[in-house]
N, C-alpha and C positions, 0 to 999 in steps of 0.2 A: 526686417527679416522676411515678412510676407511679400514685400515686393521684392525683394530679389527674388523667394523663388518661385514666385508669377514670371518674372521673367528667363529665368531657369526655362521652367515649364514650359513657356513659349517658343523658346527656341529649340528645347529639347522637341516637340511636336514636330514643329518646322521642318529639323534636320531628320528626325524620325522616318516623317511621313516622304519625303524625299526619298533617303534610303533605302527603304523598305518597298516603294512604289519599284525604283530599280530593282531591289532582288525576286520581286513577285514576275517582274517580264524575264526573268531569267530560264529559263524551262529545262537546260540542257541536264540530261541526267548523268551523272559523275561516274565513272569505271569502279573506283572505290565502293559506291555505295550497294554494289550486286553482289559483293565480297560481306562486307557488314551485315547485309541481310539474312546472308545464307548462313554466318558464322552467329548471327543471332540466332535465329531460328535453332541452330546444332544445340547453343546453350541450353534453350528453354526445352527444347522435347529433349536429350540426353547426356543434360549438366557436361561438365568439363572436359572437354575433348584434350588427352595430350599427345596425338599425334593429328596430322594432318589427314583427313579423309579427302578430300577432293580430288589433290593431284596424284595420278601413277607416276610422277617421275621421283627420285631423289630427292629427300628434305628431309630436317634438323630431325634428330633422334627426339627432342621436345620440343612444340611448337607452344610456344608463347607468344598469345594475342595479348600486344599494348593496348587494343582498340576492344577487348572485347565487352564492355560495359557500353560502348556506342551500338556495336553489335544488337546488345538486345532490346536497345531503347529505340533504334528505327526500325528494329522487327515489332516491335508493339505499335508505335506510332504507325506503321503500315498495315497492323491490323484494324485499328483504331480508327483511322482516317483516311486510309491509302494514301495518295501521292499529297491529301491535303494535309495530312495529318505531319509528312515529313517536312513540307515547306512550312509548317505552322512552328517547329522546331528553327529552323534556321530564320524565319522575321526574329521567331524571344529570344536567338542567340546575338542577332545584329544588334537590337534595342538593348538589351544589358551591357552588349561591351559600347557604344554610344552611350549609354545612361553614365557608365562608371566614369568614361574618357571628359564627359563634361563635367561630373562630382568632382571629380580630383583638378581638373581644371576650375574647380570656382573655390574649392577649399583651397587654392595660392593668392584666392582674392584677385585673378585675373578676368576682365570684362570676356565672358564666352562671344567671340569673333564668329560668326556664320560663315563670313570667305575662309579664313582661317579653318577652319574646324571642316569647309568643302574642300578647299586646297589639300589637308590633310588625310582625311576621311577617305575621299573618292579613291584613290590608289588602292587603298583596300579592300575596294569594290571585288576585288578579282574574287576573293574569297567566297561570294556568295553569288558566284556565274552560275554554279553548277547546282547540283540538289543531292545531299549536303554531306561535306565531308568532317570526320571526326575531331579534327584540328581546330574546329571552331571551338571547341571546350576550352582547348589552350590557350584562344586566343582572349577569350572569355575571363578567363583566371589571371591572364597578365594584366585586363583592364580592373581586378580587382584588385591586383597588388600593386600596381601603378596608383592605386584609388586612397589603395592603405598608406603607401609610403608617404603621398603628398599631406591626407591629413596629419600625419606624425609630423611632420616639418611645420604644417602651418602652427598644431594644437604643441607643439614642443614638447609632447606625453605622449607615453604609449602604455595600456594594460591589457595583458590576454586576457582578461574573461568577456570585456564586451568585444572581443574581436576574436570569439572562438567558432563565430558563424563563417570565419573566414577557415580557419586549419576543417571544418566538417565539410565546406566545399573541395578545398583541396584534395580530402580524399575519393571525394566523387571523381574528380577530374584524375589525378593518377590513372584510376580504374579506363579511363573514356579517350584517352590519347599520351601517348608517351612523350610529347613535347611539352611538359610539365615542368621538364629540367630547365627550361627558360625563365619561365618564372620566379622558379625556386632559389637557383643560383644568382636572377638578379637580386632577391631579397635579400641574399648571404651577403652579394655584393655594396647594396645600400648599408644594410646594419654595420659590415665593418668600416665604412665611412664614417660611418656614426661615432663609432668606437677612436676610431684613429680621430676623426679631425673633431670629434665630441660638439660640433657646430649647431645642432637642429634638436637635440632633445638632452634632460640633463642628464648626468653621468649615471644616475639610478634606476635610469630607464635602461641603461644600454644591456645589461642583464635580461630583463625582459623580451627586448627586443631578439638577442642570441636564442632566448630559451624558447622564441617562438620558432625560429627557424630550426630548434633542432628536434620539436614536436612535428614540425613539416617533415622534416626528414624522417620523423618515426612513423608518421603517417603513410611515406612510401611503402614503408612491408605490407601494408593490409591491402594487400591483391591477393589473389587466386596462386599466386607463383613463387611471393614472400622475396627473399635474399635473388632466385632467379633471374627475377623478373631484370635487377640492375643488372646482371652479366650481361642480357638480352640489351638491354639500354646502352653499356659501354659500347657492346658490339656495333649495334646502330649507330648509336653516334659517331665511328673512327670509319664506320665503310663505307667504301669510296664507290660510289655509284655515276661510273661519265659516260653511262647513257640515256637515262633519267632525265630529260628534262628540265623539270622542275626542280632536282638539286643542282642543279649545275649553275655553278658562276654565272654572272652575270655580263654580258657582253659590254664593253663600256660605252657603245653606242646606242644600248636595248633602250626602251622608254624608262626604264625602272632607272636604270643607270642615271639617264640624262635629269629625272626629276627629283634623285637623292642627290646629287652633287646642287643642283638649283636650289632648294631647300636648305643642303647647308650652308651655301653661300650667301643666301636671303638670312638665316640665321646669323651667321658672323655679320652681317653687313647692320642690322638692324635690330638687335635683341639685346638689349640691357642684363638679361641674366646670363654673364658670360661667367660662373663661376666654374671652375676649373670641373668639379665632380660631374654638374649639366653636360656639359663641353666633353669629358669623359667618357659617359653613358653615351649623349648620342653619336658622339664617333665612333664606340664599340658595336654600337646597333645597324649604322650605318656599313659599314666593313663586315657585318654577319648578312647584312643585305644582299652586298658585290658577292659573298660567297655564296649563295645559295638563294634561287628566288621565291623560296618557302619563308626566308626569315625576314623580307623588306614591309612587311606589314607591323614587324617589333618597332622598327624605328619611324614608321609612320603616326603611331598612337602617339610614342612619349614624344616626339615633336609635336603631336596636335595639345599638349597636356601641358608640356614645359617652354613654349616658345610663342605663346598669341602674341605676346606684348610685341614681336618683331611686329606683327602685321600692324600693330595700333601705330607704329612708332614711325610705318613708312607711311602710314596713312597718315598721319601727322604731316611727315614733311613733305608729303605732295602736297599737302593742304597748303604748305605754307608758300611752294614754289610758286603752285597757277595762282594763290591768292582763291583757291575759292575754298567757303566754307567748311569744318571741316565734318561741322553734322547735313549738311548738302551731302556730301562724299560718300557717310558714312548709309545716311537714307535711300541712294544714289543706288547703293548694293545691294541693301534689302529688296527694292525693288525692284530691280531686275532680278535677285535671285526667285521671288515670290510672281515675278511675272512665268519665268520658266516652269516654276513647277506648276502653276496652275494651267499652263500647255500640256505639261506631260500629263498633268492629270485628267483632263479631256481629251488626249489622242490617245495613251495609254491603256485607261483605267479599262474599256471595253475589253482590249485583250485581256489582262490582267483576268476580268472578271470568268471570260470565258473558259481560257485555260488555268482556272484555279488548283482542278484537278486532273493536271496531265501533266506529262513528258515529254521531252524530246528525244526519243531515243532513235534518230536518225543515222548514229555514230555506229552505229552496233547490228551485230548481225542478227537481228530482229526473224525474219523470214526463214532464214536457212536454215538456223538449230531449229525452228518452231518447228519445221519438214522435217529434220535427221531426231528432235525426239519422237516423232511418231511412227518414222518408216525403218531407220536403221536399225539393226540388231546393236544393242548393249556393248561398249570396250572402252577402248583410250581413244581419246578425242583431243591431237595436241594441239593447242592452243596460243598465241604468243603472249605478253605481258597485257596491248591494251584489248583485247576481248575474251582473254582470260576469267575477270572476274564477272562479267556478261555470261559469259559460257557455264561455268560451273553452277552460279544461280539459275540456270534454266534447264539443264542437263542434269546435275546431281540429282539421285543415286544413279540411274541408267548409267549413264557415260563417267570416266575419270578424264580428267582435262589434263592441260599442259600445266603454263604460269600463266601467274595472274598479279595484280596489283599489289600482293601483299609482299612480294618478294623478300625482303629481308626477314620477314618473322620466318616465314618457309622455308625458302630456298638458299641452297648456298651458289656464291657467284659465281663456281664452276656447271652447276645445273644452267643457271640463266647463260651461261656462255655458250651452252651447247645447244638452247633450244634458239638461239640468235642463229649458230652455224648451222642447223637441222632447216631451218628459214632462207639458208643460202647468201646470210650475210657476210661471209669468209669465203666465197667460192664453191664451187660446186665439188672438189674432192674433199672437204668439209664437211660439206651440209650432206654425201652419200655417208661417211663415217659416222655422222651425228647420227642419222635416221637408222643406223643400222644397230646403233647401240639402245637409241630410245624407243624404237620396233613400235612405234604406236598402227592400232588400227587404221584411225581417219585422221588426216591433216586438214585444218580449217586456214580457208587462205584468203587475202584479200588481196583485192586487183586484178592484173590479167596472168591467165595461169599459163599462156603459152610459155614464160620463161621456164616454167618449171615441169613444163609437161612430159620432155624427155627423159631429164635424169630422172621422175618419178616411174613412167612407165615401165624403163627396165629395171627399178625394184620393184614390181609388182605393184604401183598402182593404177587408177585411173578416176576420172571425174564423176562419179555419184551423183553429186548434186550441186547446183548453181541458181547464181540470182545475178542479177546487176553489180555486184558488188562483191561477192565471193564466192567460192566453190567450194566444194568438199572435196577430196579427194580420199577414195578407199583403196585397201587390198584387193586385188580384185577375186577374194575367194570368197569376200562379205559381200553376204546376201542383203538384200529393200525390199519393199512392199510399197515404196515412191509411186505414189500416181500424179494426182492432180496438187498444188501447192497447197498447202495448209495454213489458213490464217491461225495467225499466233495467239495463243488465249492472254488473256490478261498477266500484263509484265510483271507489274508491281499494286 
């Protein structure tokens, strides 16, 4: 037992220390996380907001934040540490879901593969590019219940009292990200297998196992918003968002595309656990991937959990093809894996060290609101989606903004449709009708503004202020006090 988990340990470090070397060079600061602070912040000085204060346009008669328990945990960690204090957050969220991904891969009694477990892992790197978005809780709680399920399989027992540190996280997480419902329904999902094909634990467990799932489910009420909050959730989950990015389908040519189809095919070609429920699951996880490239880090985990033995298995029969060794092969890996990171860690590690406590907010209009809060007179400040929630964290109270990141909890898709046409994404008799309904004072604009310097001039405005990178445009009956540029005080 002590040497396995010495070697546990070992690897876990290994991969750790890898990982996390990756997410420490990551600097770029997340759109998301200027919204979370500001909605933290609302919470602690004047508890529960149920309408939205930031934006002057149109939104939901109650505003229900899914995220707002992330809210006010990177407003503390931001007092607490500033920007070190938020990245110190996202390494303990990387190392937990790692920790769990390997637990539950050793409770099926599977050798933890380092190529395997890199192979799988890295794709999920995307997650932890930025600085930090609220999803990682969720992603967090599926490596917990992915952790739970595998030991019920292995120990062929299940009893809630030593597994009720798992429903008190649960409710942390509800509170901290509404992709909660991932986890939750995959658990429904496992237990009635249980049930139906009674294969992995005995039939008196399966009680148990139901009755924990439906304390998870009673756990979902204990938010701020109760019965609410799930309408808010249905909602979310059926609307259809096809400008979004990030939810949008997956192109079948994208990298994601080409290394989930690879994967499965390495899986079916080479993995001995081809039971029907495996095979199941990850084609379901798989196909939530293609839809949406928020969900291809689900099927990433339970293939690094439920499928090393492929990799054992090809490494076997290469071993057997060239005739060479198959612990040569297997050493062969280690060290060249262990040669790279000890590169990264000497070329790296100096950034790393330097920019412990910084940002990259290179993406954001840094400069120009730092000048329009200190010179322009107080109003509405429209905004588009990605500098939205940049905007309103550095703006509010003075200024009301457009949209911003959170879109679905705020706004309904007719508001987001018209601050698109107000932008001049539908043409220009459009975007005059848009502007004339949503009558903002200053329009904040990125790129070159001659496109738009006509039709705004003859509504009444003109250019305020500019940088390399964007303009403001006012009414021209709003007054400045603009002189010289103003360095921007401290972001975060």
């Amino acid at each position: 037992m002590m040497a396995l988990l010495n070697k546990f340990s070992k690897k876990y470090v290994l991969l750790g220390l890898t990982f996390c070397l990756y997410a420490l060079t990551q600097n770029l600061a997340d759109p998301d996380l200027f919204a979370r602070l500001a909605v933290g912040k609302l919470w602690i000085t004047g508890g529960k907001p149920t309408t939205d204060p930031f934006s002057f346009l149109e939104t939901h008669a109650l505003w229900i934040d899914h995220e707002w328990l992330s809210g006010i945990l990177f407003y503390v960690l931001k007092n607490l540490g500033s920007v070190f204090g938020i990245k110190s957050y996202k390494i303990l969220t990387l190392l937990v879901i790692l920790f769990f991904l390997l637990k539950a891969q050793q409770s099926k009694a599977l050798r933890t593969s380092i190529p395997w477990c890199v192979i799988c892992f890295s794709p999920t790197l995307y997650l932890w590019q930025s600085n930090v978005r609220s999803q990682l809780f969720t992603y967090m709680l599926f490596a917990i219940i992915l952790y739970l399920c595998e030991k019920i399989e292995h120990e062929k027992v299940f009893k809630i009292i030593p597994n009720i540190w798992i429903l008190a996280f649960f409710i942390i997480a509800v509170n901290m990200h509404g992709g909660f419902v991932i986890p939750l329904f995959f658990f429904l999902a496992f237990t009635f297998k249980n049930i139906l094909l009674n294969r992995d634990i005995e039939r008196s467990n399966n009680k148990s196992l139901l009755l924990f799932w439906v304390l998870m489910c009673a756990a979902t009420l204990l938010n701020p918003y109760f019965i609410d909050y799930w309408w808010f959730l249905l909602k979310a989950l059926t609307m259809d968002r096809p400008t979004i990015g990030e939810w949008a389908p997956l192109s079948i040519n994208s990298f994601f595309s080409i290394y989930i189809l690879s994967i499965l095919f390495f899986i079916m070609l080479f993995s001995k656990s081809k039971r029907f429920d495996k095979i199941f699951f990850i084609t379901g996880f798989a196909l939530a991937g293609f839809s949406s490239g928020r969900l291809v880090a689900f099927f990433f985990m339970y293939a690094l959990v439920n499928f090393s033995d492929a990799w054992d298995r090809a490494l076997s029969l290469f071993s057997d093809l060239t005739k060479l060794p198959l612990r040569f092969l297997q050493n062969s890996g280690i060290t060249a894996y262990l040669s790279v990171l000890t590169y990264y860690l000497l070329v790296l590690s100096p950034d790393v060290i330097k920019n412990i406590n910084a940002l990259d907010y290179s993406a954001y209009p840094v400069n120009i609101l730092s000048r329009a809060k200190h010179c322009l007179q107080s109003g509405k400040m429209l905004t588009d989606f990605n500098s939205g929630s940049y905007a309103l964290w550095v703006l509010y109270p003075k200024f009301k903004t457009g949209i911003d990141g959170r879109y679905e909890e705020v706004f309904t898709q007719e508001t987001f449709n018209l601050v698109v046409d107000a932008y001049g994404g539908n043409g220009p008799n459009k975007q005059e009708q848009a502007l004339m309904k949503i009558n903002p004072d200053y329009i904040l604009y990125k790129g070159d503004p001659s496109s738009q310097a006509t039709l705004l001039k003859k509504m009444g405005f003109s250019i305020i202020l500019s940088d390399s990178d964007y303009v403001i445009f006012s009414k021209e009956t709003r007054e400045s006090i603009c002189g010289e540029s103003q360095a921007p005080e401290n972001i975060i």
